[in-house]
Backbone as JSON, one array per atom type, in Angstrom:
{
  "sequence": "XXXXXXXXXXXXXXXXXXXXXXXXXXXXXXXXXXXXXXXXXXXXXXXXXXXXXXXXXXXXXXXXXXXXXXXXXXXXXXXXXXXXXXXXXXXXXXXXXXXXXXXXXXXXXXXXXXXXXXXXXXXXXXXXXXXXXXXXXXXXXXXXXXXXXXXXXXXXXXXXXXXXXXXXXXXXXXXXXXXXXXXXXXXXXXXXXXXXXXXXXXXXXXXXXXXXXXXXXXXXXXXXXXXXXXXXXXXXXXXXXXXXXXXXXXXXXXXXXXXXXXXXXXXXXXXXXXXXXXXXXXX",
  "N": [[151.6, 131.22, 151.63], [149.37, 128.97, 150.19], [146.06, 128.95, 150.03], [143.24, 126.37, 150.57], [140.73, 127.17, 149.62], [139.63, 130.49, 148.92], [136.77, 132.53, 150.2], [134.96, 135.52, 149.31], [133.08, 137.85, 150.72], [130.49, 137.91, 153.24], [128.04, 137.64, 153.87], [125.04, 135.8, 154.07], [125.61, 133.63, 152.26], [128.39, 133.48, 152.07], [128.76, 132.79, 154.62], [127.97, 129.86, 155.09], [129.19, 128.74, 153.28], [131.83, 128.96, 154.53], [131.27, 127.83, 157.01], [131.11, 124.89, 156.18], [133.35, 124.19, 155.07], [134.88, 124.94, 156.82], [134.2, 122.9, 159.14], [135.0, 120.75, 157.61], [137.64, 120.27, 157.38], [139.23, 122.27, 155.68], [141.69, 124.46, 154.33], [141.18, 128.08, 154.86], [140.99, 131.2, 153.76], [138.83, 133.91, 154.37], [137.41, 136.58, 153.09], [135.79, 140.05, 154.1], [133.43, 141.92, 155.59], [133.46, 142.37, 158.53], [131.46, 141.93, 160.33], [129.27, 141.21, 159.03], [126.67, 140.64, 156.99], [124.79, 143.73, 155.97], [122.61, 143.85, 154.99], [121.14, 141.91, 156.0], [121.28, 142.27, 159.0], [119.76, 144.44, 159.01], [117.06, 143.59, 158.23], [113.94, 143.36, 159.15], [111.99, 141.23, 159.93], [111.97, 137.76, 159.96], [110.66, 135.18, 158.62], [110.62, 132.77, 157.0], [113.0, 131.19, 157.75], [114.03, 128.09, 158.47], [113.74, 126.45, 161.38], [113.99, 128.44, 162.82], [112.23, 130.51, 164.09], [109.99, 133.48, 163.97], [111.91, 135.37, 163.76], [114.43, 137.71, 163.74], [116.64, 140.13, 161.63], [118.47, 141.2, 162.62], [118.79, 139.17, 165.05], [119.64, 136.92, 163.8], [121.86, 137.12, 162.37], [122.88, 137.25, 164.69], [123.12, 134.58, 165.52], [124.51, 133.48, 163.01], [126.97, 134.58, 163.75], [128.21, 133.62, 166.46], [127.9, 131.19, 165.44], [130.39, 131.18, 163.91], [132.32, 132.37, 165.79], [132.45, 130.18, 167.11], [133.48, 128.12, 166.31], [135.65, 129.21, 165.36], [136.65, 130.88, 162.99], [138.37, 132.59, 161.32], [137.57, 136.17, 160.44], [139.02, 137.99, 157.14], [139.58, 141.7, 157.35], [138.89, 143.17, 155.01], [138.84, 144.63, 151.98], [138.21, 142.72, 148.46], [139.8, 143.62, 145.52], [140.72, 142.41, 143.24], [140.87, 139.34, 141.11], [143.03, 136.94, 139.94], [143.82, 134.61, 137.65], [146.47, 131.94, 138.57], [149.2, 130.73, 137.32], [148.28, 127.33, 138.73], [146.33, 128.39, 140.15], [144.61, 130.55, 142.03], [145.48, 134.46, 142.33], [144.71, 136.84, 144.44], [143.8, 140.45, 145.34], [143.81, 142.5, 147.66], [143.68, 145.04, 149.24], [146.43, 146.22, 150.56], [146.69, 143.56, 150.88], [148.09, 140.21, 149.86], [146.7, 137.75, 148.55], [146.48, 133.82, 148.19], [144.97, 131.25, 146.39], [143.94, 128.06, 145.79], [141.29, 127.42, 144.54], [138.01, 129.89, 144.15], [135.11, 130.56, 145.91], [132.83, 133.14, 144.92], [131.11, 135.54, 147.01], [129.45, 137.43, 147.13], [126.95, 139.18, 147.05], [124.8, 141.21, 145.51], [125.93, 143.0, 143.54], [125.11, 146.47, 142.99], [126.63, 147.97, 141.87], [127.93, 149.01, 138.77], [131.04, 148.95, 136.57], [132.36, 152.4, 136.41], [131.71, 154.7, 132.96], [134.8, 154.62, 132.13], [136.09, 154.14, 133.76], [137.17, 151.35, 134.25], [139.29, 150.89, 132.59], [141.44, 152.55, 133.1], [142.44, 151.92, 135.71], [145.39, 151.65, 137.96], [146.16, 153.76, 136.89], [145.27, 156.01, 137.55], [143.08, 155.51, 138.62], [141.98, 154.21, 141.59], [141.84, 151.7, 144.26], [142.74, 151.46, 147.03], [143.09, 153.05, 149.36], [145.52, 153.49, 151.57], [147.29, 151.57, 149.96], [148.08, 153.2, 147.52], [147.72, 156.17, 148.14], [149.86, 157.93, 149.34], [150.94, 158.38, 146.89], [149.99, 160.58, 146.07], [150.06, 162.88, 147.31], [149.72, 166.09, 148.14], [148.54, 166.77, 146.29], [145.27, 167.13, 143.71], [142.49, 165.38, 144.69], [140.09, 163.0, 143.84], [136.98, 161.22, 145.46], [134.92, 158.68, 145.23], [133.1, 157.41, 147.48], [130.86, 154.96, 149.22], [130.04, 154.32, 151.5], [130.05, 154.58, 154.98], [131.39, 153.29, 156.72], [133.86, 153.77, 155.59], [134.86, 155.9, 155.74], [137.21, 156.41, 157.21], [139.17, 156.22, 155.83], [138.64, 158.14, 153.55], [139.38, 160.56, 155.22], [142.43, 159.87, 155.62], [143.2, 160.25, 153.25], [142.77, 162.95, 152.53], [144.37, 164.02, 154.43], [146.75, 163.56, 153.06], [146.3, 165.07, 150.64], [146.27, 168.09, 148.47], [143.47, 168.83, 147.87], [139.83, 167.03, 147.84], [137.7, 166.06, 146.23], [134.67, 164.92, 147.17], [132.34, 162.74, 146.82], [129.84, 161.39, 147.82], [128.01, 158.51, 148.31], [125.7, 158.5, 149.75], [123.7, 159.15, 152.84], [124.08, 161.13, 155.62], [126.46, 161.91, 155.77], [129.42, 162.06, 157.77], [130.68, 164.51, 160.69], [133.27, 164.92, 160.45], [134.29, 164.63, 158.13], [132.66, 166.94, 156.89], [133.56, 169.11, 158.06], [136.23, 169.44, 157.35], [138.35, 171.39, 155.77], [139.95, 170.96, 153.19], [137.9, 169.27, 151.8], [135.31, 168.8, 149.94], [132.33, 168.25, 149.22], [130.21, 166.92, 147.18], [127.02, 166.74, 145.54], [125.79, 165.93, 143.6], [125.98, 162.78, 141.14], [128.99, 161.02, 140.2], [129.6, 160.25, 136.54], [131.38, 159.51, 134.68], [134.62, 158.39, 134.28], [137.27, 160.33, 133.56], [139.55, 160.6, 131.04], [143.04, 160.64, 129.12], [144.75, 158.11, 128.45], [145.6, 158.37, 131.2], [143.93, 159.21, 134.24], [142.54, 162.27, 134.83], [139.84, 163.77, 135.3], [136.91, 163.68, 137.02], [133.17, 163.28, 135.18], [130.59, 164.63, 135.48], [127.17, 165.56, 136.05], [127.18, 168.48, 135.95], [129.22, 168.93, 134.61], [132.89, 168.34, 134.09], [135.21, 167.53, 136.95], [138.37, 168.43, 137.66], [141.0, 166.05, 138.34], [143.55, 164.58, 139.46], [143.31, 161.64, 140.45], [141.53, 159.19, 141.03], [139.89, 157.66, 143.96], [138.39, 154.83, 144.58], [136.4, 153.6, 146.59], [134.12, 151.33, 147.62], [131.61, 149.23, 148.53], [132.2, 146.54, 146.82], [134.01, 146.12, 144.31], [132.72, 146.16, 140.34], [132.04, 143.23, 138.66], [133.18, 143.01, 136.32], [135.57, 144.34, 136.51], [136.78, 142.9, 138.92], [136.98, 140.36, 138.44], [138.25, 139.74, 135.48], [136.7, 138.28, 132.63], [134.37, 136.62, 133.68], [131.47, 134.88, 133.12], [128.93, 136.79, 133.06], [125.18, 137.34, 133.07], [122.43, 138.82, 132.76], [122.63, 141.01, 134.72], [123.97, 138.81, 136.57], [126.27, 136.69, 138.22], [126.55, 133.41, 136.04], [126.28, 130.86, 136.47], [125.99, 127.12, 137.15], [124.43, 124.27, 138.19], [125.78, 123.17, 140.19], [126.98, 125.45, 141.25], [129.48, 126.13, 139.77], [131.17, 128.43, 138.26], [132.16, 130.08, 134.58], [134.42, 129.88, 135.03], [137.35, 127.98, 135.66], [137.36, 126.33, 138.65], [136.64, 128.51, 140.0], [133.41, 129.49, 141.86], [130.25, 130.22, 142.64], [127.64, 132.15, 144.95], [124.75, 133.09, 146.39], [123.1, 136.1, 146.47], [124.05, 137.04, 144.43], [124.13, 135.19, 142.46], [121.83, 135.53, 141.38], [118.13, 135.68, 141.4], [115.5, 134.01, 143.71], [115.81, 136.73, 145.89], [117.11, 135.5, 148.93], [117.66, 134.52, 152.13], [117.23, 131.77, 152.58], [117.42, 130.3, 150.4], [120.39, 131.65, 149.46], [122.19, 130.32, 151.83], [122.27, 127.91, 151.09], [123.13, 127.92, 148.67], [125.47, 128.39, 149.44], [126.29, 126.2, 150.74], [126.61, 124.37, 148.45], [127.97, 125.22, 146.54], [130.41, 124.88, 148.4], [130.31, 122.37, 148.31], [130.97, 122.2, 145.62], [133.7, 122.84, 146.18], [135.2, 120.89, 147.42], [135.17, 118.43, 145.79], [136.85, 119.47, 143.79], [139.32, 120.13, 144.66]],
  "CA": [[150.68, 130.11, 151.83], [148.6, 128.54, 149.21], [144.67, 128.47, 150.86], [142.47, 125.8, 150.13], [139.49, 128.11, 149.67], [139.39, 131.8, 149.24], [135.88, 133.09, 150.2], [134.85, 136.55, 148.98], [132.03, 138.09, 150.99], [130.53, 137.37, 154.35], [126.84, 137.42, 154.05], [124.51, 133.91, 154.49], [126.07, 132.49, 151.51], [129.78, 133.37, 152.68], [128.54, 132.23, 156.53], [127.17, 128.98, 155.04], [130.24, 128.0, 152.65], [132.74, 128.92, 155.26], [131.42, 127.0, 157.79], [130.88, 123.4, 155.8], [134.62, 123.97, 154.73], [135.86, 124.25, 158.35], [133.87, 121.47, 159.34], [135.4, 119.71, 156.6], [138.96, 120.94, 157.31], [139.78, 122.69, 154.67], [142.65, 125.52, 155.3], [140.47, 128.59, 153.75], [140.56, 132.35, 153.96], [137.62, 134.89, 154.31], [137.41, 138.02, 153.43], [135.23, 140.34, 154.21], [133.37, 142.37, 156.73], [133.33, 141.06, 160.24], [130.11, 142.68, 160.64], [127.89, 140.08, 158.07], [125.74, 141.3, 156.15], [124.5, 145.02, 156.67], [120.74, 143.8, 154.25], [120.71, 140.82, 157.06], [121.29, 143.12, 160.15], [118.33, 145.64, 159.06], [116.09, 142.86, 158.54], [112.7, 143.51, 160.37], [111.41, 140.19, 160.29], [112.25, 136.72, 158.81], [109.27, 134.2, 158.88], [110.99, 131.58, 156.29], [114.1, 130.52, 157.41], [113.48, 126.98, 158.53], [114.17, 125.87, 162.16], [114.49, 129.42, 163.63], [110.55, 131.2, 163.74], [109.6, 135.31, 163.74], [113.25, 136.2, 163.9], [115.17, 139.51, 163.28], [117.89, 139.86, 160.71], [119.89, 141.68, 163.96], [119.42, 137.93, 165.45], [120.0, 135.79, 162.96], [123.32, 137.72, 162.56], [123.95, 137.0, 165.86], [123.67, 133.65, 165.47], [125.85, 133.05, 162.03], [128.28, 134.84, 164.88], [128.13, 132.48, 167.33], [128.53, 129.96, 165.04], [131.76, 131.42, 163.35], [133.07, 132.06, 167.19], [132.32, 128.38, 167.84], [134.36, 127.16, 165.0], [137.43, 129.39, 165.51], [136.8, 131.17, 162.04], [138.72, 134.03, 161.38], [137.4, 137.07, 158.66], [139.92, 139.65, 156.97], [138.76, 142.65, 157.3], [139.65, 143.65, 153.22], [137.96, 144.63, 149.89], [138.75, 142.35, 147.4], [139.91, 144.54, 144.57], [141.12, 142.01, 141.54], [141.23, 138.01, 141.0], [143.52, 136.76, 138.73], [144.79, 133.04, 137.93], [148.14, 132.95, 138.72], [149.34, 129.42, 137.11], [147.36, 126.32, 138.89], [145.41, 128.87, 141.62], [144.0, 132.05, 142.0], [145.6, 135.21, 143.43], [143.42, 138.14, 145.14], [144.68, 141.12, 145.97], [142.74, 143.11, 149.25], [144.08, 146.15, 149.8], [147.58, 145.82, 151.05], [147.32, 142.06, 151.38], [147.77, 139.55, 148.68], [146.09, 135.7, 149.16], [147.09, 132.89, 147.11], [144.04, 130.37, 146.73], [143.42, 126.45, 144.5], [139.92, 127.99, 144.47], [137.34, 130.85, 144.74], [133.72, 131.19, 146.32], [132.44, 134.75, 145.53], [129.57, 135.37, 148.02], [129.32, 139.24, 147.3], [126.09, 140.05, 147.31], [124.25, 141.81, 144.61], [127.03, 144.25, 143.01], [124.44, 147.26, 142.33], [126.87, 149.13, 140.72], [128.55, 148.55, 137.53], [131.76, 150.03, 136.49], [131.86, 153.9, 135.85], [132.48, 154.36, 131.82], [136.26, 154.88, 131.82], [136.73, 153.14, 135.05], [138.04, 149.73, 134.01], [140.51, 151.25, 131.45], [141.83, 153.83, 133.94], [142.54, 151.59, 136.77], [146.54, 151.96, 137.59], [146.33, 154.68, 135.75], [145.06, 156.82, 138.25], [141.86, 154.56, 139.46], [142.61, 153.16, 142.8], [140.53, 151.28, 145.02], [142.95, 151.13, 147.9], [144.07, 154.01, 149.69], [146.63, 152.84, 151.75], [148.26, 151.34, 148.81], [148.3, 154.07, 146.11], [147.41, 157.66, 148.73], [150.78, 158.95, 149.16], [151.02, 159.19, 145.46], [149.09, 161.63, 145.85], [150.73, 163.76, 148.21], [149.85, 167.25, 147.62], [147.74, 166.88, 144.76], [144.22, 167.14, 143.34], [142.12, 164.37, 143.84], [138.17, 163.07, 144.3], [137.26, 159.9, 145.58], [133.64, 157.85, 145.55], [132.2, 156.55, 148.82], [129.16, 154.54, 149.12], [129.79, 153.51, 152.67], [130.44, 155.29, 155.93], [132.51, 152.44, 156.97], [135.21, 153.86, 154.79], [135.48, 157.89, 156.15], [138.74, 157.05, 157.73], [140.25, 155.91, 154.43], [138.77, 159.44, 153.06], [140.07, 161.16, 155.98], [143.68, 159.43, 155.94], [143.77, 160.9, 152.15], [142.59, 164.18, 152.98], [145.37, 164.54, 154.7], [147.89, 163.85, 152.26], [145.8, 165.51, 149.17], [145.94, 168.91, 148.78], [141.84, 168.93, 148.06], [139.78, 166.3, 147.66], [136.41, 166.23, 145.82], [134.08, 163.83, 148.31], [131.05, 162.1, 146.13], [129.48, 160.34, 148.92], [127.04, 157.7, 147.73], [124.73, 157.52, 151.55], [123.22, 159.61, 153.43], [124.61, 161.61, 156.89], [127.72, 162.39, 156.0], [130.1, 162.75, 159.03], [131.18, 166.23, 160.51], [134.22, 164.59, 160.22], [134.24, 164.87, 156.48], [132.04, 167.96, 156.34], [134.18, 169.82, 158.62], [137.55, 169.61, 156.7], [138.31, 172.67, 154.85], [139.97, 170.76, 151.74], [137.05, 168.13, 151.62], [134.49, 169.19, 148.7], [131.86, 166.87, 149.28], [129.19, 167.16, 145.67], [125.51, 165.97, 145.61], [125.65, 165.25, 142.04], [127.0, 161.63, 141.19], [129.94, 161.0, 139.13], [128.72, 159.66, 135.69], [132.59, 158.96, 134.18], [135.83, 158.91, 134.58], [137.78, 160.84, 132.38], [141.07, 160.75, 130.7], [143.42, 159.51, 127.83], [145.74, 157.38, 129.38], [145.79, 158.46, 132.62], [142.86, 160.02, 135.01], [141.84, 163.82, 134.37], [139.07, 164.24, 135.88], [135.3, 162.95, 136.86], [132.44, 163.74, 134.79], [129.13, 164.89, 136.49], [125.73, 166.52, 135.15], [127.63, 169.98, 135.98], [130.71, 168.98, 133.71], [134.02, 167.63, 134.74], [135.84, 168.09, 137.76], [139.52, 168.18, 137.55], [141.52, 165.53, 139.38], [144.5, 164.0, 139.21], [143.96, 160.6, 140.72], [140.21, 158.81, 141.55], [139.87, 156.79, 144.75], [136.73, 154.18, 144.76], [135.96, 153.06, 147.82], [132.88, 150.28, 147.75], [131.28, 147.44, 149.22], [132.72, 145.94, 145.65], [134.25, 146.82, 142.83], [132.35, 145.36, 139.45], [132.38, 141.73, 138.57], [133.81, 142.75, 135.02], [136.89, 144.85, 137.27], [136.93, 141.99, 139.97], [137.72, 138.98, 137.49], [137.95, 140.02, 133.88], [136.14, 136.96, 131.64], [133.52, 135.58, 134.48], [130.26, 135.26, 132.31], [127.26, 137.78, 133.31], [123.57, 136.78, 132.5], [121.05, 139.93, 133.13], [123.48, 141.75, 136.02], [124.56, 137.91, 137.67], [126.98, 135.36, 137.92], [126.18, 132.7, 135.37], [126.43, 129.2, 137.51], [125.13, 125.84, 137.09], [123.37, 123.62, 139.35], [126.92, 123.06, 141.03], [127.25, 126.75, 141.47], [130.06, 126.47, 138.79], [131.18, 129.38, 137.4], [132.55, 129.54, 133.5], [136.22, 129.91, 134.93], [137.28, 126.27, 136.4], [137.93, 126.77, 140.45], [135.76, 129.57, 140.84], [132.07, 129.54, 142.44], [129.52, 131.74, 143.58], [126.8, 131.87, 145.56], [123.74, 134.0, 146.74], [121.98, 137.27, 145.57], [124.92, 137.47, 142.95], [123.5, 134.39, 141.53], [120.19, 135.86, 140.94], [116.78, 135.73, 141.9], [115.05, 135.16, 144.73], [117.07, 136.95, 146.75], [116.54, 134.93, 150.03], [118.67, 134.46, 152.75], [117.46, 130.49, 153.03], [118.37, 130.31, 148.63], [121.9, 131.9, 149.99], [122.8, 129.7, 152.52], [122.42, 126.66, 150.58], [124.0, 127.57, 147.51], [126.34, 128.4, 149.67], [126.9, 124.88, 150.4], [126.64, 123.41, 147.38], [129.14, 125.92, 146.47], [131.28, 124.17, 149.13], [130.83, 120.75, 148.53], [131.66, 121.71, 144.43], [134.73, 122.91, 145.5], [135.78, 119.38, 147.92], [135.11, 117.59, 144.75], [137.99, 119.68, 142.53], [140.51, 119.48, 145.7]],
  "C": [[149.62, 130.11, 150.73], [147.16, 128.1, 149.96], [144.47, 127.32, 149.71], [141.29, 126.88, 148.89], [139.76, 129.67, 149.74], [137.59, 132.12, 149.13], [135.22, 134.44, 150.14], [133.36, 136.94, 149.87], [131.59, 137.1, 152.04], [128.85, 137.59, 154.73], [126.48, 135.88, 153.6], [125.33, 132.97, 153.72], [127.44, 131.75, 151.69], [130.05, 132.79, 153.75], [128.67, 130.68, 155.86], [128.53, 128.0, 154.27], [131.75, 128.01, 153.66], [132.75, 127.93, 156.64], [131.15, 125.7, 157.49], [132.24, 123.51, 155.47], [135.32, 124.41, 155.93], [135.63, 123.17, 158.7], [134.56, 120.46, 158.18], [137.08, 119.9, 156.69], [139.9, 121.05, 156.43], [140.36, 123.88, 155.15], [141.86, 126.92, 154.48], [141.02, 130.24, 154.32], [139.18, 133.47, 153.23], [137.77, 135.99, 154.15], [136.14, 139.01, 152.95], [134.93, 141.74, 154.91], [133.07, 141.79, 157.59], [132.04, 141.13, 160.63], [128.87, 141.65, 159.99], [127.87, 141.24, 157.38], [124.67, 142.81, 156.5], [122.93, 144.62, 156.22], [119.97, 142.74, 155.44], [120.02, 141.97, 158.44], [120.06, 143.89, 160.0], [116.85, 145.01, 158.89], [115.25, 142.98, 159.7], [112.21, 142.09, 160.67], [111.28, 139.12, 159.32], [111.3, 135.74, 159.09], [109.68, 132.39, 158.16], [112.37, 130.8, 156.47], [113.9, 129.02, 159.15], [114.61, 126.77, 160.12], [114.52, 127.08, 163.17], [113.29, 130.66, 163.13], [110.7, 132.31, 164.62], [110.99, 134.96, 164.55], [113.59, 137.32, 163.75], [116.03, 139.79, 162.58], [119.14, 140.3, 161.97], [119.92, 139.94, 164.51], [119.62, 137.15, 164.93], [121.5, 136.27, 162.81], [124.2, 137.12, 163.45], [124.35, 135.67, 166.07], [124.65, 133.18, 164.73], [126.98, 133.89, 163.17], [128.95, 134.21, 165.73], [128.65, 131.48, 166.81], [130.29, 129.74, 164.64], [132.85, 131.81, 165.21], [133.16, 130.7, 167.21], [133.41, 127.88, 166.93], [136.0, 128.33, 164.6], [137.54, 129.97, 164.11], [137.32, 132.6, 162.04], [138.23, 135.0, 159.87], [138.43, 137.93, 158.59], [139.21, 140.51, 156.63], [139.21, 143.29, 155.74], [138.26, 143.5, 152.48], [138.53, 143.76, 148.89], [138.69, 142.56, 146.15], [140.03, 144.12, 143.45], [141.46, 140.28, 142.17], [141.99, 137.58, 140.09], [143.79, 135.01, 138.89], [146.05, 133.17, 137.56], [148.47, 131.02, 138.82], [147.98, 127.93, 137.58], [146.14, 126.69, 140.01], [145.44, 129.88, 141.23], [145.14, 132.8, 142.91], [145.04, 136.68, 143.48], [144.07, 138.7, 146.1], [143.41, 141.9, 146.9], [143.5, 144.39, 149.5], [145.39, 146.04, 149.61], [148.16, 144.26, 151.22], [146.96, 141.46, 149.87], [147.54, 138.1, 149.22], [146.59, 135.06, 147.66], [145.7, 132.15, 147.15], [144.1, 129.19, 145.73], [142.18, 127.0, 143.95], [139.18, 129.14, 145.27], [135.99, 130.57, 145.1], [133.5, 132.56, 146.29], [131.01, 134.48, 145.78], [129.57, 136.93, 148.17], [128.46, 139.9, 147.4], [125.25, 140.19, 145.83], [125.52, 143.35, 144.46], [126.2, 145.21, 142.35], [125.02, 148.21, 141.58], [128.15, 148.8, 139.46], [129.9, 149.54, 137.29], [131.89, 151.3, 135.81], [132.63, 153.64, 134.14], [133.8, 155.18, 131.95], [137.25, 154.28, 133.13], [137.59, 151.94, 134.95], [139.66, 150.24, 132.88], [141.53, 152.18, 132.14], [142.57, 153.56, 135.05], [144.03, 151.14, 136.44], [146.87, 153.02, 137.13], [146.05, 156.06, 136.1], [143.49, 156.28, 139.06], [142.72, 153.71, 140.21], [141.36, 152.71, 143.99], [141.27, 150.63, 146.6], [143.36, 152.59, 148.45], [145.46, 154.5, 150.73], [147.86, 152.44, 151.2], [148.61, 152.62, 148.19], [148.19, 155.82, 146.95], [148.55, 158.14, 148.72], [151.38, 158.7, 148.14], [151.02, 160.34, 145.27], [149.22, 162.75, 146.21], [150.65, 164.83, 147.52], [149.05, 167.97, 146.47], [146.35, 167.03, 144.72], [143.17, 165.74, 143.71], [140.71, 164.28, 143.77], [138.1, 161.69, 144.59], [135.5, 159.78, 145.4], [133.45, 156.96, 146.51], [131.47, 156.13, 149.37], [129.02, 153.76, 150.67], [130.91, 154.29, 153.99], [131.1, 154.26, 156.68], [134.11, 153.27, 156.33], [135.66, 155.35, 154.83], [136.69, 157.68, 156.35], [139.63, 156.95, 156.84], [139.72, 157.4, 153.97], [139.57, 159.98, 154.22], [141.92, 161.1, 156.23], [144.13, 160.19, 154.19], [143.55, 162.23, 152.22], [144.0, 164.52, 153.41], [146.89, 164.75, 154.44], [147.27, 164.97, 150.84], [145.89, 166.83, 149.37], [144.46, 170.07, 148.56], [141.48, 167.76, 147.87], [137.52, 166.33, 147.35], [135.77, 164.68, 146.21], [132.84, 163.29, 146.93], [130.49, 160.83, 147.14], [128.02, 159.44, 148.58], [125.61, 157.45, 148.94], [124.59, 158.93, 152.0], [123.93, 160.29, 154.69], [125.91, 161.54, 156.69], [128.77, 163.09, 157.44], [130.55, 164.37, 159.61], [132.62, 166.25, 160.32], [134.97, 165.09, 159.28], [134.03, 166.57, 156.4], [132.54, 169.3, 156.54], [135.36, 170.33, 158.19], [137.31, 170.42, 155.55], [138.98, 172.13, 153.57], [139.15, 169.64, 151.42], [135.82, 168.79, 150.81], [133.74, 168.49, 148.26], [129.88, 167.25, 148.21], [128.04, 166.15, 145.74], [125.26, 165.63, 144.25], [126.97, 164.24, 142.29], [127.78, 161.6, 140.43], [129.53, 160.01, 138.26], [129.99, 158.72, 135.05], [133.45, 158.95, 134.72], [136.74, 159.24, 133.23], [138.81, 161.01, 131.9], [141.75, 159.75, 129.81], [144.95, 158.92, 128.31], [145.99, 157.57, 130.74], [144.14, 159.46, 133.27], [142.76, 161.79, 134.69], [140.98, 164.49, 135.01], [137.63, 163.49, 136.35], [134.03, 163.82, 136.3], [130.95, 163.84, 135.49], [128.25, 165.72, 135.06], [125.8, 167.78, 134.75], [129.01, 170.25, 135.46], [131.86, 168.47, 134.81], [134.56, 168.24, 135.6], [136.82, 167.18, 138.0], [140.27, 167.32, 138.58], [142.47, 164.76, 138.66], [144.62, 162.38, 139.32], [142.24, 160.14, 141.16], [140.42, 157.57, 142.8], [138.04, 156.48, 144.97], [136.79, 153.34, 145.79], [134.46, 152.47, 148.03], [133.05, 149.61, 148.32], [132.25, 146.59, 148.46], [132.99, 146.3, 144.98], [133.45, 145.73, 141.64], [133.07, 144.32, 139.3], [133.26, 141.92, 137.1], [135.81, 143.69, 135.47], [137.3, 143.33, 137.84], [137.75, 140.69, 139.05], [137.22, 139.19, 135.94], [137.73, 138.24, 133.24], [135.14, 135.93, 132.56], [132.23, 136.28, 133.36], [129.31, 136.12, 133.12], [126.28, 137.07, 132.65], [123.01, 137.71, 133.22], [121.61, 140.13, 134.71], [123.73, 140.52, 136.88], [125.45, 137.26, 137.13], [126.18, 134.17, 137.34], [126.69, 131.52, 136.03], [125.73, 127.94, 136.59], [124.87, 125.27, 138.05], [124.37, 122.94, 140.33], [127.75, 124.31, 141.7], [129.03, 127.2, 141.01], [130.16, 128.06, 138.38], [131.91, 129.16, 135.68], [133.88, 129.66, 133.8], [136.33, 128.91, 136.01], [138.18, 126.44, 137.6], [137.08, 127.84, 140.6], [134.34, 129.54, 140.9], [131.61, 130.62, 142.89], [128.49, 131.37, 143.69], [125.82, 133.06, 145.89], [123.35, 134.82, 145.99], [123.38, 136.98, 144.25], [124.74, 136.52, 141.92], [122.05, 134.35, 140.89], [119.24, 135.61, 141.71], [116.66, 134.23, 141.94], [116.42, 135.43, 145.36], [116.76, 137.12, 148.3], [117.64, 134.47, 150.89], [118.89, 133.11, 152.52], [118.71, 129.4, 151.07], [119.81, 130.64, 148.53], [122.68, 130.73, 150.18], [122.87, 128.03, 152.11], [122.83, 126.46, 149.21], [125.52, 127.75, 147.97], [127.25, 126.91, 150.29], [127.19, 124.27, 149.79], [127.92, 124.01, 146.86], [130.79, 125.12, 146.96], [131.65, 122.88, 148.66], [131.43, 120.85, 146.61], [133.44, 122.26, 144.9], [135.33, 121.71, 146.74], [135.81, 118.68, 146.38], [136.39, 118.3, 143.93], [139.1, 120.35, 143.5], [140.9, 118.4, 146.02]]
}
């Protein structure tokens, strides 16, 4: 199936473009987390968003919930790992699943982290950002992975148990006993600076020198915008738009913090329309 719409990301901007393109019945897929936005949810107190006074980012949540119940919207629960154009449409691969789309909305957020140096050249190559897909490669072997989100233990834990070690770099705080508990899990408080290797993976470089691995698994919110869709313009760490929330590759849009400053939920949710209505106009 060929979507209308693929929507990347499921915070205000992703809420806001997904639901003017149901109402508009357009056939679309979401992907995301089902959850929103985790910067929404921790929200102490929203004063500016118009028509809904001293709120909570936990209830405003609950409402973009409500709404997406009401309207029968379904999210995939997936990372979206790589965009490519694939003849007259996009296709975006998620893990295990591949989408077809006419057009993209990315609504990702603010991507705070850029790709590691040797990361983009590496990927295939022993950089993997699924582990599902690519883990029993691995079977038996060396590896290390990067994890910036305790959402994603059971994907370490499901390689753990094929790997025969597995050097943890956990990007967050409270690490599970889950993790901490497993006797080949090797979980390092120094961050990984590279990735290392000449044609294929080697190892990851840290402050305390390289540590040997056969195979890197990155597990993020996102992978970089210069991984994600090789040739979308940047401007000072954003998506470069126009006042149609254009991007410089023709079918793809974006919306919210990834379009820069402010970074406001109400500035979100209405580029996330405009977003919408540019892509009715080139359907």
């Amino acid at each position: 199936m060929i979507y209308d719409t693929a929507i990347v990301g499921t915070g205000p901007a992703g809420v806001s473009a997904a639901l003017t393109l149901t109402i508009r019945d357009k056939n679309i897929v979401w992907i995301g987390d089902p959850s929103l936005s985790g910067k929404v949810e921790k929200a102490e107190k929203i004063l500016n968003y118009p028509g809904v006074a001293k709120t909570t980012g936990k209830d405003l949540n609950a409402l973009f919930k409500e709404q997406i119940a009401d309207l029968g919207i379904e999210i995939q629960d997936h990372m979206v790992t790589g965009i490519m154009p694939f003849g007259d449409h996009f296709a975006l691969t998620a893990g295990e699943e591949f989408y077809e789309a006419k057009t993209v909305i990315l609504a990702t957020g603010i991507v705070f982290k850029v790709a590691l140096p040797g990361e983009s050249e590496l990927v295939g190559k022993g950089v993997s950002y699924c582990a599902t897909c690519d883990g029993r490669l691995y079977k038996g072997r060396k590896i290390a992975v990067i994890c910036n989100n305790p959402r994603f233990e059971s994907e370490v834990l499901f390689l753990a148990d094929l790997a025969e070690s597995v050097d943890l770099f956990a990007e967050y705080k409270d690490v599970s006993s889950e993790l901490t508990d497993r006797a080949n899990i090797n979980i390092h408080s120094k961050k990984a600076g590279a990735v290392k290797g000449e044609g294929r993976v080697e190892g990851v470089e840290t402050d305390d020198g390289v540590i040997e691995a056969e195979g890197l698994f990155i597990l993020r919110d996102s992978v970089s915008m210069s991984t994600l869709l090789p040739g979308l313009e940047i401007m000072d760490g954003h998506i470069n738009v126009n006042r149609s929330m254009e991007t410089n590759i023709k079918g793809v849009f974006a919306a919210g913090d990834c379009t820069g400053r402010p970074y406001q939920y109400t500035k979100a949710v209405g580029e996330g329309n405009i977003a919408a209505h540019g892509v009715l106009e080139v359907l």
